[in-house]
C-alpha positions as CSV (number, residue, x, y, z in Angstrom):
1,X,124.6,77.4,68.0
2,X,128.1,78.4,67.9
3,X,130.5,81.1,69.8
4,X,133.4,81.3,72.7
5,X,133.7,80.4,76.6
6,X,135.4,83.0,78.3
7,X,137.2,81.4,81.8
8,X,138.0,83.6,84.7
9,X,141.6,83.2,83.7
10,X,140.2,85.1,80.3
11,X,141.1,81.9,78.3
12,X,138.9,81.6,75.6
13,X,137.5,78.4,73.6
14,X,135.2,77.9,70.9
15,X,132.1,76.2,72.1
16,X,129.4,74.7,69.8
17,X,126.2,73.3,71.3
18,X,123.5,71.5,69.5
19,X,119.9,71.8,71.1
20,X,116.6,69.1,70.8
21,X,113.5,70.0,70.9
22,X,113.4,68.0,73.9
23,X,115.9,70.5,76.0
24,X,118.6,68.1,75.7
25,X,121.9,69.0,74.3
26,X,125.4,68.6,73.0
27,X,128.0,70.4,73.4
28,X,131.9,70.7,72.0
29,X,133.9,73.5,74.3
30,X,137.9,73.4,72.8
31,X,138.4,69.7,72.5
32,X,136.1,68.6,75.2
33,X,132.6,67.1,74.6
34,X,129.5,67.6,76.9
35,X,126.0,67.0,77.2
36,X,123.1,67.9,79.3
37,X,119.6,69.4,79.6
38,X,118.2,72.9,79.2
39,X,115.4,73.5,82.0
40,X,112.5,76.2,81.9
41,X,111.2,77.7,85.3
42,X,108.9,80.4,85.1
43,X,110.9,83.0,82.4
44,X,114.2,81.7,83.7
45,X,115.8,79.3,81.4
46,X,118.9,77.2,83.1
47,X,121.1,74.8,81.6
48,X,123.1,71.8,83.5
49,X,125.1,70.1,82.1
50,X,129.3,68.4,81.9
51,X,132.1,68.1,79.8
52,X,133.3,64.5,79.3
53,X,136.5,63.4,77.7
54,X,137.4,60.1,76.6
55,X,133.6,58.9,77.9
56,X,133.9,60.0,81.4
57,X,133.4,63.4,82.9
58,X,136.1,65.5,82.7
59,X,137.4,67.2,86.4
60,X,135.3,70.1,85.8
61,X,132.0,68.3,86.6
62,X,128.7,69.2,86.5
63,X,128.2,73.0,85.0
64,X,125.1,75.1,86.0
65,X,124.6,78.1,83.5
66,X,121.9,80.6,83.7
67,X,120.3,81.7,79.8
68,X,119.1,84.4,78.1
69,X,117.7,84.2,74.5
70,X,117.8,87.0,72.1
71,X,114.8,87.1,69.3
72,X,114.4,89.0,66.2
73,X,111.0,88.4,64.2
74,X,110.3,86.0,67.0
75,X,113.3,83.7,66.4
76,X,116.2,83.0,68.3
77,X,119.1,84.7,67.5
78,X,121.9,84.8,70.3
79,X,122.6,82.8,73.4
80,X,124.1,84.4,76.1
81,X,124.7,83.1,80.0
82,X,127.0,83.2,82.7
83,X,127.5,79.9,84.8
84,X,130.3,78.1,87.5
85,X,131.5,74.8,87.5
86,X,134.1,73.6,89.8
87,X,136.8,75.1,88.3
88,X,134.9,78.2,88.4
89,X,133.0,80.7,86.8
90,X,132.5,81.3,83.2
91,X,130.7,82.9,80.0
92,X,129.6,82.4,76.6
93,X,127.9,83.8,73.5
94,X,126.5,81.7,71.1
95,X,125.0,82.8,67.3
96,X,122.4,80.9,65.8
97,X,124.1,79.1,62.4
């Protein structure tokens, strides 16, 4: 899955997130590098996860992002979510590649 991050400060990054089948995931936003775990609860999908640099987390901690999925012929297409972290909140659009 790949797209952009768009801050509150309208910055923009390239983010690129590989997903398991497990709900597990990687993630590259700009230069940073994250990981964490997609969670399903009823039809809600949320994802949690941080951005680490250099092996620890990075100051913006631990990200909450709530998902929505976008299907055509009953695949996933699009990945769409808003979230907040501690340096506030964000969105993102990602394209299945």
């Amino acid at each position: 899955w790949r797209g952009f991050a768009i801050l509150t400060s309208g910055n923009q990054a390239t983010l690129q997130v590989d997903v398991m089948p497990d709900g597990s995931y990687t993630s590259q936003w700009g230069s940073s590098m994250g990981k964490g775990v997609i969670k399903k609860a009823g039809d809600k999908l949320t994802a949690e996860g941080h951005l680490v640099s250099g092996g620890s987390p990075a100051v913006a901690g631990v990200g909450t992002s709530q998902l929505t999925v976008t299907t055509k012929d009953g695949k996933p297409q699009k990945i769409s979510g808003e979230g907040r972290d501690q340096q506030g909140p964000y969105s993102f659009d990602l394209t299945k590649q």
